[in-house]
N, C-alpha and C positions, 0 to 999 in steps of 0.2 A: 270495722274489723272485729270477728270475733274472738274470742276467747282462743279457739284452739288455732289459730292463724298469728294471732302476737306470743303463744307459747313456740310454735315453729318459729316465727321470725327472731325470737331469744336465742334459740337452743343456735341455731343459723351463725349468731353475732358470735355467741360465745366460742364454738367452734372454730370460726375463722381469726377470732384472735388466739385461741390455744395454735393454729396453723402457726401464725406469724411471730408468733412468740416462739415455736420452734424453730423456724428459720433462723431468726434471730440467733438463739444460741444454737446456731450450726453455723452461721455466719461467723459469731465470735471465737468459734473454736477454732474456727480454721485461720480467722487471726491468728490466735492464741499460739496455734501449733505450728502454722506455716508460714508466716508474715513476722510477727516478734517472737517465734520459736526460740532462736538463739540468743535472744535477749533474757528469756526467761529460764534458761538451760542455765545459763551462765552466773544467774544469779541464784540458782539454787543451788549448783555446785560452789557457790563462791559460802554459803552458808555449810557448806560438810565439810569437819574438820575431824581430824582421829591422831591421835599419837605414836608414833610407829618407836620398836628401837635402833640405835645406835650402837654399830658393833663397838667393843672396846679394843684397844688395841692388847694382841694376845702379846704372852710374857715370852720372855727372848729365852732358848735354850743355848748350852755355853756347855764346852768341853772343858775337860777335869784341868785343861791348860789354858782355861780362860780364853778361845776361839770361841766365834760365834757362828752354833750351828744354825739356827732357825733364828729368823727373826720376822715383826713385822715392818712394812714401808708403808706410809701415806702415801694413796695414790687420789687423786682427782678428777672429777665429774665435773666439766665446766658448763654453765648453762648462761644463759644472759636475760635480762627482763630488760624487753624493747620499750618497757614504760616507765623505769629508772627517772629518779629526779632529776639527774642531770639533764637526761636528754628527753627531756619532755617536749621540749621544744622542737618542729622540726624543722626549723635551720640550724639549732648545735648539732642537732643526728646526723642530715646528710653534708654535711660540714666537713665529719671528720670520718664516714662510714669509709670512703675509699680506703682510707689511710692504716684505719683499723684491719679490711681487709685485706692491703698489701702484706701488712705484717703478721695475720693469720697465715696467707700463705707463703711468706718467706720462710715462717719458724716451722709448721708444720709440712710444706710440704703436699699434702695430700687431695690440694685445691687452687685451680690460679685463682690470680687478685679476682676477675673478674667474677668468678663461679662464687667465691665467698662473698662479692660484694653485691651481688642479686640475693643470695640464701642472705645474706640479713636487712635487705631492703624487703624481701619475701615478709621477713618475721615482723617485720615494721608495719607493713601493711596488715597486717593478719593482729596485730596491736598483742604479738603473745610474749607470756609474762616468763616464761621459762624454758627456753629454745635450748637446743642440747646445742653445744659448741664441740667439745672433744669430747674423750673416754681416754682413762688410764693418762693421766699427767702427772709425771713428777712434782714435788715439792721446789724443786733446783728452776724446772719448768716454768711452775706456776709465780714463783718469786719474777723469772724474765717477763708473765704474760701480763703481771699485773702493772708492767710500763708501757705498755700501749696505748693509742691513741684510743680515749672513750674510756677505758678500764683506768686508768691513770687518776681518772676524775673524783677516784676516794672510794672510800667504802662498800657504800650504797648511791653515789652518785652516778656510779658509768655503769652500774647496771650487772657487772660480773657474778655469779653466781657459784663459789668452788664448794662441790656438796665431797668432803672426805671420806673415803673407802679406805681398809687395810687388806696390803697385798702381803701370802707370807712369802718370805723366800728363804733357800738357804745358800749362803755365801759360799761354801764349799764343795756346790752344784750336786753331783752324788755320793760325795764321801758320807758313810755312814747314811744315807738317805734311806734304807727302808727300817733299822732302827729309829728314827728321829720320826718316820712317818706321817700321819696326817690324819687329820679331823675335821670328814665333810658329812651332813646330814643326811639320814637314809643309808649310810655306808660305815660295815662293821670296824670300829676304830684301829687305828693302826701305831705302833711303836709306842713313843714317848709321846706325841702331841695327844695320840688317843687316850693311855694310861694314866696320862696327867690333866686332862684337859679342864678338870673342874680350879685345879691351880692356874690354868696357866690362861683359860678362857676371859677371865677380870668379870664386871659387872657392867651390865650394855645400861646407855644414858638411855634418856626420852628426847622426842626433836615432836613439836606441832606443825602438823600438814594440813596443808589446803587446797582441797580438789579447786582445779581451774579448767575452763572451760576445753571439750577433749577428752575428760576424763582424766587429766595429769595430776598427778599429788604434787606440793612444792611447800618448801618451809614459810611459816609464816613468819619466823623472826630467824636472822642469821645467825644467832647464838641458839647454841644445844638447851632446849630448859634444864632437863638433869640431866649433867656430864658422865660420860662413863668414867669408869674406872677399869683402868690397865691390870694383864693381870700378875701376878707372879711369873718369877723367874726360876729357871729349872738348869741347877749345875749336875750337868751330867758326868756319869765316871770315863766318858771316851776322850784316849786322845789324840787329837788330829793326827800328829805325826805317824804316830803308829798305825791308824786308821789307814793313812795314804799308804804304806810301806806294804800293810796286810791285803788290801785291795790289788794292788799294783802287784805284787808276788803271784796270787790268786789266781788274775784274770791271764795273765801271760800264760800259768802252767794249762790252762782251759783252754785255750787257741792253740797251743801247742799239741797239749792231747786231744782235742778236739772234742771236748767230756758234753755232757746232756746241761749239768749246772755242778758246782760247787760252792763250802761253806768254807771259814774259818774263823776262828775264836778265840783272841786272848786276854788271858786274862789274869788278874795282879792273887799271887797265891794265899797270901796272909789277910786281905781283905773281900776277897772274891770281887774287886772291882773289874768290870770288861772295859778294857782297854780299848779293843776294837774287835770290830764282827762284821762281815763280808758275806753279802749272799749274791748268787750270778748264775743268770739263767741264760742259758744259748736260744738268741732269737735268730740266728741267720750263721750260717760261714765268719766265724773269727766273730762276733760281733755278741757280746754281751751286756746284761742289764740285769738290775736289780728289781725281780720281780715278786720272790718270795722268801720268807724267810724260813730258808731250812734251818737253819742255826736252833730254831728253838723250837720249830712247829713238824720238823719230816722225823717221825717217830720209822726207822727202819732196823733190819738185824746189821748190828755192828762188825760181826764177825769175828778176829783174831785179836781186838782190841780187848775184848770181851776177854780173854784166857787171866787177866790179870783180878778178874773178881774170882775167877774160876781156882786159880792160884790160892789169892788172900783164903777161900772158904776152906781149900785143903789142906793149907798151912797151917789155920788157926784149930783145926779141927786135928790135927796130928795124925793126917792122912798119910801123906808124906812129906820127905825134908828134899830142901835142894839137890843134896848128895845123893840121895837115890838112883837108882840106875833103873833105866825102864828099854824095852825093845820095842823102838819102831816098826820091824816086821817088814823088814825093804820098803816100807812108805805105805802100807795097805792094812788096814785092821776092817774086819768085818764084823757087824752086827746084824742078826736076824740076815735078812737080804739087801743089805746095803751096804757098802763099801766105803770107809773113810780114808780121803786118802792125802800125805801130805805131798805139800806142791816142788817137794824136791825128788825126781824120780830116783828110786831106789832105795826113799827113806832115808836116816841120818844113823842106821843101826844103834847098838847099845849106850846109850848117850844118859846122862845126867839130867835130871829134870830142870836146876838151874840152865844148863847148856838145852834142851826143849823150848824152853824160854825162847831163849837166845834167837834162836835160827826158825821158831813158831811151830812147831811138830804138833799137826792137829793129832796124831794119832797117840803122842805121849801124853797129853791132858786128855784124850779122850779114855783111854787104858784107866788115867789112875782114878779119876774122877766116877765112870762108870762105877769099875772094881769096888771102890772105895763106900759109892751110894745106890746101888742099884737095888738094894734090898730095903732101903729106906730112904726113894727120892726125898722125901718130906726134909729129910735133914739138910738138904741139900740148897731147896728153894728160899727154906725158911731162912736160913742163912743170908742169903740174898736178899731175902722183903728185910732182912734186921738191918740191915745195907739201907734200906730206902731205897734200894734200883725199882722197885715197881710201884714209886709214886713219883708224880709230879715233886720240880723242887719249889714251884713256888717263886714262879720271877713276878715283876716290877710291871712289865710289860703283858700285853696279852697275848694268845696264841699257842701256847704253852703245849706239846704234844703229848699225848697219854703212853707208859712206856707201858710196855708189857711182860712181866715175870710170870710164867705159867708156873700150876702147882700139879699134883698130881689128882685137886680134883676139876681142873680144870679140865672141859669139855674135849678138847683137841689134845690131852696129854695121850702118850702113845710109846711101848715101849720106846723108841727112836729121841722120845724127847729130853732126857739125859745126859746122853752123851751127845747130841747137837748143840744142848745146851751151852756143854761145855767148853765149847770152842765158839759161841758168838750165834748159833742159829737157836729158832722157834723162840725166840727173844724181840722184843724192840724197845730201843731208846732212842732218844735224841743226840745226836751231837752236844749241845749245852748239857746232858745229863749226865752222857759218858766225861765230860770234862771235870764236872761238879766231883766225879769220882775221882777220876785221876788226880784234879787239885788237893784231893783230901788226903792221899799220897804223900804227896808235898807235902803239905801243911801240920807234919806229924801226926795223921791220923784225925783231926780236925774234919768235919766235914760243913761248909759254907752255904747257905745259896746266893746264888751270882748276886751280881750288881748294879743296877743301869745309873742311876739315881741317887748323886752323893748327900746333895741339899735342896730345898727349895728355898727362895730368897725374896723379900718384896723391900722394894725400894734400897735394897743394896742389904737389907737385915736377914738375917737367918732367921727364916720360921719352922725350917722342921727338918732334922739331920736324919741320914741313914743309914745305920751299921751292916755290916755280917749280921745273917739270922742265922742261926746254927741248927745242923738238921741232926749232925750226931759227935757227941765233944769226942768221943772212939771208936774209930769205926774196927780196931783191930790192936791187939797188945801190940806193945815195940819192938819183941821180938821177933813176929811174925814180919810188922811196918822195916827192921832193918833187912829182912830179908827179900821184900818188895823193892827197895831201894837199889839194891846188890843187883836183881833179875834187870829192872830197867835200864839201868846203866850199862848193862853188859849186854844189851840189846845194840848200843851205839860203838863201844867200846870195845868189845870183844870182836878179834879176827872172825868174820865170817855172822855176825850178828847181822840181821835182817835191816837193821839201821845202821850198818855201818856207815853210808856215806855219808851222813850226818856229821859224822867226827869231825870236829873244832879241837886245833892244837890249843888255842886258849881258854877256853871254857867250856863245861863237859855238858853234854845233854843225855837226859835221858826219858826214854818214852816205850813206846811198843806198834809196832804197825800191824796192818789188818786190811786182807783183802780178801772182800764177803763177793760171793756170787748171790745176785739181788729176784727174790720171788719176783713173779708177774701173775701176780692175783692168784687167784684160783686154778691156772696154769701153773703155777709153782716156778719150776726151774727148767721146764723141756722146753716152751714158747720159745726164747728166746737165751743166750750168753751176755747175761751185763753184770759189770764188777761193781762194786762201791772200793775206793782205795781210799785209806785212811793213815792218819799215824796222828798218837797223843802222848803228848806227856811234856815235860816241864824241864826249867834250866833256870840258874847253872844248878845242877844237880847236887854239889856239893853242899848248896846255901838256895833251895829254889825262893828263887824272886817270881817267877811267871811260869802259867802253865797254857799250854793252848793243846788244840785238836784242828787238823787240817782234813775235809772230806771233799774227794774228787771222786761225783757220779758218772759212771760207763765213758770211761775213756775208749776212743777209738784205736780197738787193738791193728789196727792197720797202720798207725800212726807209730807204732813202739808198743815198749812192755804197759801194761794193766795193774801190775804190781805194788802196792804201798810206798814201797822205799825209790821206783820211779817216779811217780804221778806225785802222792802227797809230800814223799822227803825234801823234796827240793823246794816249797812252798815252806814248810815248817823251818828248814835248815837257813835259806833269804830272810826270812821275817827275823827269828834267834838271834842270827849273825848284825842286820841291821839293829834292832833293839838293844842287843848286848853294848855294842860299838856306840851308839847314843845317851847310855846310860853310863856317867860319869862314876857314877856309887859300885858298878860293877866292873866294870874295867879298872884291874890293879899296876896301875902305872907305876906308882913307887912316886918319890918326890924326888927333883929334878937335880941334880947336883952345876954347881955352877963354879967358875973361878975368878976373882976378881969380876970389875964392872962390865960384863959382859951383856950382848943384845939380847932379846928376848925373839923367841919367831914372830914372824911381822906381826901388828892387831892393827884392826882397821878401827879407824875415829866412832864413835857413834855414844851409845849410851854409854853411861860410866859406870852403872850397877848392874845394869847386864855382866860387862868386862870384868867385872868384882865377881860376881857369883860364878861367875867359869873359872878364874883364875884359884879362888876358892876350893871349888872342888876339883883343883888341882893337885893342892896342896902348894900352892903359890901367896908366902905372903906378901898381902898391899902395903902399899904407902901412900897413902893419901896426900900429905903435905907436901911433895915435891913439885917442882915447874914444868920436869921434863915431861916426854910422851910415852918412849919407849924403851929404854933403857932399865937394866938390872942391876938392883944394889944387892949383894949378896946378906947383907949386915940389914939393911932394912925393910928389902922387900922390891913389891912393883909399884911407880909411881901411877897416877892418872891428872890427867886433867879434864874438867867438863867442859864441853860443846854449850855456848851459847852466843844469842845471836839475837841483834836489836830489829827489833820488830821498825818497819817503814824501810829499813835497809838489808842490801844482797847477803843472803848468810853464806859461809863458809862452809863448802861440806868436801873442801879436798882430802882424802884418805878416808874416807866414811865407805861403806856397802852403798849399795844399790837402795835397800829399804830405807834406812835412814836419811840417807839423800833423798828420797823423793818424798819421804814425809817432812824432811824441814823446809824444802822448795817449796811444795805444794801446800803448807803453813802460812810460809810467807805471802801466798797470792801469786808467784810462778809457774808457768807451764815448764818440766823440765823434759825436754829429749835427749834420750838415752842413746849412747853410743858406747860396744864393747861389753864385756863382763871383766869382775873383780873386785878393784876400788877404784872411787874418783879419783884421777888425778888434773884434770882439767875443767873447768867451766867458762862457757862463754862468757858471764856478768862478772864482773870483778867485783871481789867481797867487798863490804862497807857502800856500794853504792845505791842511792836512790831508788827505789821500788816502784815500777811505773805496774800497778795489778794486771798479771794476766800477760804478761811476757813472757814469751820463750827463751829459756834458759837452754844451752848443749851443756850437758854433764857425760865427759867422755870417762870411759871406767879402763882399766887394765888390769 
């Protein structure tokens, strides 16, 4: 063999083992990837781990009366690991797998025995370590699942897996619900959850996960490594009752008038706390929802509402006095080529400027006001920005509408704009702005901004209070303010005032109504006829405790009148009436005269310091130390006795309410069914006897 024939027969070897060696790993790989694939998938997922967070539970918001508007609930994520200690074995697994599944679907429902008892004989075979079981389980739920067969077995022995979630909800479904709002990611925040959210959010734990085979992330230790932290609590200035009352007034006069949406807004005068606020938009035929909040964000021209800034600037400025006398002009004043005209045909002739007021004569504050500024609007507007009408007031919450005061170097000012002005048009506010004003009315001049947000509190401690900010300590001397007072009052009061139906023999209101025909963009006012009906102002007038603004958009004039004192008076006057009658401090009963040991009217059993603090602000005095129930000692007062009741036995809840009954039943471990309205007078379990948990109790009422 030569030289160049053993160099060929190298090159030969060498080549065919570089072949086989590639075979080789083409062979291995295809092990690698298609034979023990899943073996080694599994095992590199089982090496990825990452730390994910842990929402914290967000901080509970609470009305100025201590109701809970928002809160959150633990909900659960059940999952199971089919490789659990316990049932490692698989004669303990299918031992007790039926039994397990029986009562999956007993409790849930949404699967027979059989169907659940293949899906976890499924997950048994498949040897996986974190099979989803349900979604969204109660607490109440999860306490029942964890006595099941399998799950029973402890901890981490039957394999259970509850990974906790927080649901928020609010307990008073939509009372107050687009105030109270929400905060969801990628979406412009909303009310108080949004404005507070950095308070109310807490600080999210750490949890370590572990991808398992699938791609599934799962905890690797059933404890949180770092626990969240809950967050603050938020006492808001709303209170339910009123809330429900101002809602419920609202939506009735909206189905009635058959309106596009409306607002309303009250609110406590010395504090500028909002009591309650109502926004409702027409989705369908009678059918309303809370979709926007005009209350604070629908910047529109106010209209006749408006006459009372228009007023305060002529008065202060010693334009003219109440007393004046001005000619309506049979209801028709003309400017350049436009025609003002008021909504009573024929005009109210030679009338009084306070009496103008009264009855809303666009053409008498149009005359004086013109007359008065027309050679120098400037003094006019200026007047008005010293007001603050052409800023924001600065709420709590976000959303806040931009109002508008033109000036006369303002782009669109235009002979016209003037005397439009004067009476509520080429203007825009807010409802909550025009309120802001009117409260400062009230409030002797005082001017507030509103208030959502009394305190913030963590762990029951007060971390941060919030007053009135004050936008102007005077909006107007007091002689001008008692002449303001005199005009709105006799808006309600005065024969033939624009608010007369308003009139309360017991307590006086006073406000001013306003019915604006509403632009349609750049069309103006020829497109279409839509009203905005309004009325603002406060009560009791002699002493204002509250002031609100009630706005009803384009009531259907097919339905009835369009008018203010139709559409919004009957909203404002329900809510007044309601509120006034709930508020013990303003209703002046007098104190009771009694003779000898005479009865008191009926009281029903229940808490014994609730009963103190009503009778209190009665001017009813207690007596504490006596045995009786209900009886009156003229010499010592009203006795009481306390409700108490030994736990393991039936309590006594004859003559109690409905509430309290069903909260010391439902204490006790009794199912109570209701039967009737009033007070207990009967129950099926005779008091003092033995408590079997979870028996139904009949609590008949009359």
């Amino acid at each position: 063999m030569n030289i160049r024939t053993d160099i060929l027969l190298r090159v030969y070897i060498s080549f065919g083992l570089i072949v086989l060696l590639a075979v080789a790993v083409l062979a291995k790989l295809f092990v690698v990837q298609f034979v023990d694939g899943d073996k080694w998938r599994a095992m590199a997922d089982s090496l990825s781990t990452k730390f994910v967070n842990v929402e914290a539970a967000r901080g509970n918001i609470y009305s100025v009366d201590g109701s809970l508007l928002a809160t959150s609930v633990p909900e659960y994520e059940l999952r199971m690991d089919m490789l659990a200690g316990g049932i490692q074995e698989d004669e303990i697994f299918y031992q007790k797998v039926d039994s397990l599944a029986q009562k999956l679907s007993m409790f849930f429902g949404d699967r027979s025995t059989s169907q659940y008892s293949r899906f976890l004989r499924n997950a048994r075979a498949d040897s996986a370590r974190y099979v989803l079981i349900k979604r969204d389980v109660s607490y109440q739920d999860l306490k029942e699942i964890r006595k099941f067969p399998v799950f029973n077995m402890g901890r981490f022995r039957g394999g259970l897996i509850a990974v906790q979630q927080n649901k928020r909800i609010l307990p008073f479904k939509t009372l107050a619900a687009r105030t109270i709002g929400y905060k969801n990611e990628n979406v412009q925040p909303v009310g108080l959850e949004g404005a507070y959210g950095d308070y109310i959010d807490g600080e999210s734990g750490k949890r370590l996960m572990q991808r398992i085979a699938g791609g599934t992330w799962m905890p690797v230790n059933r404890d949180i490594e770092i626990a969240p932290r809950d967050g603050s609590d938020i006492i808001s200035t709303i209170d339910i009752n009123m809330q429900d009352v101002a809602q419920r007034a609202l939506e009735k006069q909206l189905i009635k008038s058959n309106a596009d949406h409306g607002t309303v807004i009250l609110m406590e005068v010395s504090t500028g706390e909002v009591r309650a606020i109502a926004n409702f938009t027409k989705i369908s035929e009678g059918v309303y929802r809370e979709q926007f909040n005009y209350a604070i964000a629908q910047s529109a021209e106010p209209g006749s509402t408006f006459k009372l800034a228009s007023y305060m600037v002529g008065l202060e400025d010693g334009k003219f006095d109440l007393n004046d006398l001005v000619d309506t002009e049979g209801g028709k004043y003309k400017i350049y080529r436009h025609t003002i005209r008021d909504s009573h045909e024929g005009g109210y002739g030679v009338i009084t400027m306070k009496r103008a007021f009264e009855v809303s004569s666009n053409v008498a504050v149009v005359k004086k006001i013109y007359n008065a500024y027309k050679d120098s609007p400037s003094d006019f507007t200026d007047r008005l920005r010293d007001l603050h009408l052409g800023e924001r007031v600065g709420l709590q919450i976000p959303g806040e509408g931009k109002p508008l005061i033109k000036t006369p170097e303002s782009k669109t000012w235009s002979g016209l704009t003037l005397p439009q002005m004067a009476y509520g048009y080429e203007l825009k506010m807010t409802p909550l702005q025009m309120l802001t004003f009117y409260n400062a009315v009230a409030n002797n001049g005082r001017m507030i901004a509103p208030l959502f947000v009394r305190e913030i509190r963590k762990f029951g401690n007060t971390v941060e209070t919030f007053e009135a900010r004050e936008i102007n300590s005077r909006i107007c001397s007091p002689e001008t303010l008692a002449k303001l007072h005199e005009m709105l009052e006799g808006v309600v009061n005065e024969k033939g005032g624009t608010g007369e139906k308003l009139k309360n023999p017991l307590y006086k209101i006073a406000g001013k109504t306003g019915t604006a025909q509403v632009a349609q963009g750049k069309e103006g006012y020829r497109l279409k006829r839509e009203y905005q009906a309004s009325f603002c102002g406060y009560f009791p007038a002699e002493k204002p405790k509250y002031s609100m603004i009630v706005v009803v958009h384009n009531p259907d004039r097919s339905k009835g009148s369009y008018y203010a004192a139709d559409v919004a008076g009957p909203v404002f006057k329900e809510i007044a009436d309601k509120v006034y009658a709930r508020d013990s401090k303003l209703v002046n009963r007098g104190k009771v005269q009694y003779v000898g040991n005479t009865r008191l009217p009926e009281v029903k059993a229940g808490n014994r310091k609730s009963a103190q603090r009503v009778y209190k602000a009665f001017g009813i005095k207690p007596l504490y130390a006596s045995a009786g129930a209900h009886s009156v000692d003229t010499n010592n007062g009203v006795p009481y006795q306390e409700i108490a009741y030994t736990e393991g036995f039936v309590p006594d809840v004859i003559g109690m309410g409905l509430k309290d009954a069903l909260y010391i039943m439902g204490n006790a471990g009794l199912r109570p069914l209701v039967k009737g309205s009033g007070k207990v007078v009967r129950q099926s379990a005779s008091p003092g006897t033995r408590i079997v948990k979870g028996t139904k109790v009949i609590i008949e009422l009359q």
